[in-house]
Backbone bond lengths (Angstrom), bond angles and torsions (degrees), N, CA, C in turn:
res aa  C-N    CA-C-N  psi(-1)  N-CA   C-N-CA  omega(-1)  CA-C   N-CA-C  phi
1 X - - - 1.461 - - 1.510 109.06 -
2 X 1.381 108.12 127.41 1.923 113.20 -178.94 1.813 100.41 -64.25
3 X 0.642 133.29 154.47 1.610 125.47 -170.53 1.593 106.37 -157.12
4 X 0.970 144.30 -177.73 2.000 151.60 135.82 1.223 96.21 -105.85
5 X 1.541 114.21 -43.52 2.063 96.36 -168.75 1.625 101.30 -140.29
6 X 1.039 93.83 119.83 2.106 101.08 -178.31 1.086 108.45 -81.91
7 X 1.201 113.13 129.05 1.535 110.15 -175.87 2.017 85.72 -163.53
8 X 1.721 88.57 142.43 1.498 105.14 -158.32 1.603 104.82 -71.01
9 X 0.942 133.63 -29.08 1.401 131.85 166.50 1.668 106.69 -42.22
10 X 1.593 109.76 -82.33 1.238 131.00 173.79 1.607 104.00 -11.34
11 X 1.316 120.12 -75.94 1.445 147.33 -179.51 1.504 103.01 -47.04
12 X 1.309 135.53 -32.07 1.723 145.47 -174.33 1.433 78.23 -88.58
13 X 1.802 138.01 -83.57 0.790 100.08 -147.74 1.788 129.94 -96.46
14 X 1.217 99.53 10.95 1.877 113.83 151.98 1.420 101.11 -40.47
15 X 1.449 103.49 -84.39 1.885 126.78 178.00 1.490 96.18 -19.99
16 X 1.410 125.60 -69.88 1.505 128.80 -159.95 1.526 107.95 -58.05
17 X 1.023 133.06 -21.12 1.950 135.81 -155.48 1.580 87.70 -120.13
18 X 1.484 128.76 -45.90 1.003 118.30 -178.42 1.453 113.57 -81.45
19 X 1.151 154.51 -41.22 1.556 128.66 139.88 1.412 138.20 -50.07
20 X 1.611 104.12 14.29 1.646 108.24 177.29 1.454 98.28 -110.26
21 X 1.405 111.02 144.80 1.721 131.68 169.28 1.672 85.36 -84.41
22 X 1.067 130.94 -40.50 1.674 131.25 -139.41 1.350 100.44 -73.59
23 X 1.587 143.35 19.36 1.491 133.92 -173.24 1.738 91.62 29.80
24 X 1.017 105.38 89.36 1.805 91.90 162.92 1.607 116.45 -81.34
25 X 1.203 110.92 170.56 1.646 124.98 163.16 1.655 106.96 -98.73
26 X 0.953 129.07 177.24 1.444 147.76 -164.14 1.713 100.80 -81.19
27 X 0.971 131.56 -38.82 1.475 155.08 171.56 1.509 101.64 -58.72
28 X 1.368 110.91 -68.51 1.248 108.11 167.05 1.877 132.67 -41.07
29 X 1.317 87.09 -57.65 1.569 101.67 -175.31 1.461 102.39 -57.92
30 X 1.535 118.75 -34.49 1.920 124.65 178.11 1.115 109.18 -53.35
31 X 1.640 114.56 -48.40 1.447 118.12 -149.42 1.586 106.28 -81.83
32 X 1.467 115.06 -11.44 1.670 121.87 -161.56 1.287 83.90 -117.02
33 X 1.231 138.88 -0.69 1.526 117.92 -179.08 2.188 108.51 -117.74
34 X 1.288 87.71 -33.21 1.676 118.04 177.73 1.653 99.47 -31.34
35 X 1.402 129.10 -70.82 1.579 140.87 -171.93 1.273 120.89 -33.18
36 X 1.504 100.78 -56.42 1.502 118.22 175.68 1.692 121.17 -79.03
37 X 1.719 109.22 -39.07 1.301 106.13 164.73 1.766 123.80 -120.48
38 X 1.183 98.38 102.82 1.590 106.99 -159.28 1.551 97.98 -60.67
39 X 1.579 139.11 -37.05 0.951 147.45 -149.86 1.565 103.98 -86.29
40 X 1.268 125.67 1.79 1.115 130.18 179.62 1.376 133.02 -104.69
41 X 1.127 121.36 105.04 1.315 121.86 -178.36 1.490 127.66 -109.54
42 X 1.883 106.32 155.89 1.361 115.71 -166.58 1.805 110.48 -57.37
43 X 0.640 120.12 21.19 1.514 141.48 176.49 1.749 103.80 -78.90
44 X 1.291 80.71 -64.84 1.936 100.84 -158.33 1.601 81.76 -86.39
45 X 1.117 137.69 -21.56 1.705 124.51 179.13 1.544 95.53 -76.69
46 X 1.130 108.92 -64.19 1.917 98.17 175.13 1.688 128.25 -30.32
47 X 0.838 102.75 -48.03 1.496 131.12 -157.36 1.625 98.01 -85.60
48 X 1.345 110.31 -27.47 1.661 116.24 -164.56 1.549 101.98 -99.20
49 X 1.210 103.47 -39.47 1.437 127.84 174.19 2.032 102.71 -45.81
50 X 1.587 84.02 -71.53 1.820 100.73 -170.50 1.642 102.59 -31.32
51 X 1.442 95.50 -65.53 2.013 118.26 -165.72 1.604 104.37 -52.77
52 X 1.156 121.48 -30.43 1.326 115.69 -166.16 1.503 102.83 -101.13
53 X 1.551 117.37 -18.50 1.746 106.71 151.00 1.657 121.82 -79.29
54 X 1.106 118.67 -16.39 1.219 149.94 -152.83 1.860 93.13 -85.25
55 X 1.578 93.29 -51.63 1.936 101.34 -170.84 1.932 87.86 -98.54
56 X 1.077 134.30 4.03 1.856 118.65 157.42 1.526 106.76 87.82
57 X 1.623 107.92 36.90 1.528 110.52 179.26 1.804 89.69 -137.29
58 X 0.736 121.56 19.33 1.810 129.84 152.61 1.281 131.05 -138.22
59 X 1.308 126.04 179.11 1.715 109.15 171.31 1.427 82.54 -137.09
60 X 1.594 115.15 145.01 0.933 124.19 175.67 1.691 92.76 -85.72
61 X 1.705 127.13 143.28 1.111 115.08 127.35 1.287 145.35 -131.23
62 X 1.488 110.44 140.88 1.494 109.00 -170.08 1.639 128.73 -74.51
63 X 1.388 104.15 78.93 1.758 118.69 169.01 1.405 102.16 -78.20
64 X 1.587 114.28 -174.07 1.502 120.51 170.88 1.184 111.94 -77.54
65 X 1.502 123.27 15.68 1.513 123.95 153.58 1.624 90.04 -150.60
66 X 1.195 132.39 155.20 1.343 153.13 171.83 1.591 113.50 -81.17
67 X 1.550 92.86 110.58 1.600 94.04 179.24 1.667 102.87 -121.72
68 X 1.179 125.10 168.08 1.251 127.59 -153.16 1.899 102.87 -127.70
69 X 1.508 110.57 140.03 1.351 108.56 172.78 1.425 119.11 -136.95
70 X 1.547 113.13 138.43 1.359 116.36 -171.07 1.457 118.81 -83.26
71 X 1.535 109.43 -12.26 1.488 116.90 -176.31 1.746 83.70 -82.58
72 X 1.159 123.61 130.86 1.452 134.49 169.21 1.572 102.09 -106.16
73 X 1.303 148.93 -23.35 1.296 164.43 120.27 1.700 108.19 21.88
74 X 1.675 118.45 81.21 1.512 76.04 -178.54 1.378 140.05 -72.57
75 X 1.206 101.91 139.99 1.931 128.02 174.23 1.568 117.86 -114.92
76 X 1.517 98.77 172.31 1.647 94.40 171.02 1.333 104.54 -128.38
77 X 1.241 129.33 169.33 1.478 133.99 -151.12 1.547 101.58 -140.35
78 X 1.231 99.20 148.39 1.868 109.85 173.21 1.749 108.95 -98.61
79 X 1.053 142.95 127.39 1.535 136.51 159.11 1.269 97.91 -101.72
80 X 1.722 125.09 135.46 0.948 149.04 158.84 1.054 123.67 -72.47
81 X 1.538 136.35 95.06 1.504 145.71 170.68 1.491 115.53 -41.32
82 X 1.279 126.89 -49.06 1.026 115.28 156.89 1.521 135.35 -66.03
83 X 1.414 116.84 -58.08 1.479 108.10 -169.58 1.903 110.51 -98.27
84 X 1.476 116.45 10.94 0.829 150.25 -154.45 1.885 113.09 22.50
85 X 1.286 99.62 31.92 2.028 110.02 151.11 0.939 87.29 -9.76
86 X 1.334 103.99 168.44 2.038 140.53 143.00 1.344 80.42 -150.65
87 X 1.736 91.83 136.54 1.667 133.67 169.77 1.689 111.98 -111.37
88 X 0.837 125.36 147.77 1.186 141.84 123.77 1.503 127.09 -39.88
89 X 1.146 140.36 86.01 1.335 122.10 143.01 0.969 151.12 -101.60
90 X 1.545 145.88 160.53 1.443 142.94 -134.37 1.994 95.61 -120.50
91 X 1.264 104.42 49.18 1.465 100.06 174.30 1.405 118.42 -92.31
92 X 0.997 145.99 123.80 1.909 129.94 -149.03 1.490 92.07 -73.26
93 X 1.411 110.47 145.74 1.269 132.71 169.89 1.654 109.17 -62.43
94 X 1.243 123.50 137.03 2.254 112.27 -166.90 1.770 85.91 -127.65
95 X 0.909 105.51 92.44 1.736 102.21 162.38 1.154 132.70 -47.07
96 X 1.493 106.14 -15.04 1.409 138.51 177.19 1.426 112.65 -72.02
97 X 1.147 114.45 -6.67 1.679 127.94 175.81 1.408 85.06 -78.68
98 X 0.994 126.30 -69.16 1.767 140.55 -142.64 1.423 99.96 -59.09
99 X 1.269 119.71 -57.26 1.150 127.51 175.72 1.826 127.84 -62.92
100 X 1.399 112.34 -33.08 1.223 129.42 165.26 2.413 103.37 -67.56
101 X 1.213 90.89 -38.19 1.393 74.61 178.30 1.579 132.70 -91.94
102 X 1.711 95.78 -8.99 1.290 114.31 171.27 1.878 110.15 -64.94
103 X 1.917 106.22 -52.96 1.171 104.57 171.53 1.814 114.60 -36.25
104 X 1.405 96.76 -55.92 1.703 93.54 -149.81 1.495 103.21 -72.73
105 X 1.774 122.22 -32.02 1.521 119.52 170.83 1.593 104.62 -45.83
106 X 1.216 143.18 -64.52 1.272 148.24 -138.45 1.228 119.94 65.21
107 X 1.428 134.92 96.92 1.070 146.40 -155.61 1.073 145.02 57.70
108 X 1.803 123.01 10.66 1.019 112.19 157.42 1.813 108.87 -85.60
109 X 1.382 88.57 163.30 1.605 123.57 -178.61 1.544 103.13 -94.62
110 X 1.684 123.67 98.65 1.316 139.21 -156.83 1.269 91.77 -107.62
111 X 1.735 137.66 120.27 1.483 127.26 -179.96 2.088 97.73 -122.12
112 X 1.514 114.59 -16.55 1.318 96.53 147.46 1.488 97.75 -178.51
113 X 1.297 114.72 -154.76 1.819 123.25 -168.55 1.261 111.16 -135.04
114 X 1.035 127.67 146.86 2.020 136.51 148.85 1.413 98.02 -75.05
115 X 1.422 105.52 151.29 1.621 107.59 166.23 1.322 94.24 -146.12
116 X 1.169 105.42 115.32 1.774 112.06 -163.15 1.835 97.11 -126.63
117 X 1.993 111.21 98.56 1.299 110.30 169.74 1.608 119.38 -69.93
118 X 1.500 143.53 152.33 1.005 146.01 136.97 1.578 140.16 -77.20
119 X 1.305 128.18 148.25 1.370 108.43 163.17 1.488 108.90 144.83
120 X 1.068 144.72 -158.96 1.144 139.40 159.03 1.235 134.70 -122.41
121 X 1.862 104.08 145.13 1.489 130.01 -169.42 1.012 105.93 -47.40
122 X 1.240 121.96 164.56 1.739 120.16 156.47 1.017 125.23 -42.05
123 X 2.000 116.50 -59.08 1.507 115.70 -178.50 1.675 114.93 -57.48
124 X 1.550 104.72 -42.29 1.367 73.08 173.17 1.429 138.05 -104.66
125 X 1.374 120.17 29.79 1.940 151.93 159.14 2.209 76.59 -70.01
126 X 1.083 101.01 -48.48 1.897 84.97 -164.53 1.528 104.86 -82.88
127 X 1.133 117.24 -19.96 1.551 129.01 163.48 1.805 93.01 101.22
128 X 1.131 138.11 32.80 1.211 148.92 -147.34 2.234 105.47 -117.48
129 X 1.285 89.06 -9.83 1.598 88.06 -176.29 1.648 91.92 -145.11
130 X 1.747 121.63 21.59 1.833 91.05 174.69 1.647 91.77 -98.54
C-alpha cells in the first residue's frame, strides 16, 4: 500500500476494500473489521478511509452514502435501484468523452469522467434480493 504514514489499522482497512468486489461504505468496512478488532472505531474507518483516497490508492464514490474502491483503474459501475449494489463493469473507458465534453464546455480542462449505469440487477429483475 503507497501510504505517508503506516499505521496497522490503515493497512486492515486498505486490506478490507481491497479484497471486496462490494464498493463498500465506511459502515461496511466497521462491521467486517469490528469482531477481530474491538478497539476500533467507525471514527478511525472514516478518517482512514478519507487519507487513503486523499493519498490515490482509493476512489471515493459519491452515492447516497459513500462507498469506496480499490480498483483506481478507470471503469464504470452499475448501482442497483433496488438493492442498491455497486458493480463493476467492463465497458472500455473512451477518453473521447473527455475531449468531446471539453469541446462543448468551452474552456474547461476535462482530465477524465465517472460513468455511473442505473437500474436493476438480475436478483432483483427476479425479485430475489428486494
Amino acid at each position: 500500500m503507497a501510504g505517508k504514514r503506516y499505521s496497522r489499522q490503515r493497512e486492515l482497512i486498505y486490506e478490507a476494500v481491497l479484497g471486496s468486489k462490494e464498493h463498500p461504505t465506511a459502515e461496511m468496512v466497521y462491521q467486517w473489521l469490528k469482531p477481530a478488532n474491538p478497539n476500533l472505531s467507525l471514527g478511525t474507518v472514516y478518517r482512514n478511509l478519507n487519507l487513503l483516497a486523499q493519498e490515490g490508492v482509493l476512489i471515493r464514490m459519491p452515492f447516497p452514502v459513500e462507498r469506496y474502491d480499490a480498483d483506481i483503474q478507470p471503469h464504470s459501475h452499475f448501482r442497483c435501484k433496488g438493492c442498491g449494489k455497486v458493480f463493476d463493469l467492463t465497458v472500455r473507458y473512451d477518453p473521447g468523452i473527455d475531449d468531446q465534453a471539453a469541446q462543448e464546455a468551452g474552456g474547461f480542462q476535462i482530465d477524465s469522467h465517472d460513468l455511473i449505469f442505473t437500474g436493476l440487477c438480475p436478483e432483483c429483475q427476479n425479485g430475489t434480493d428486494i
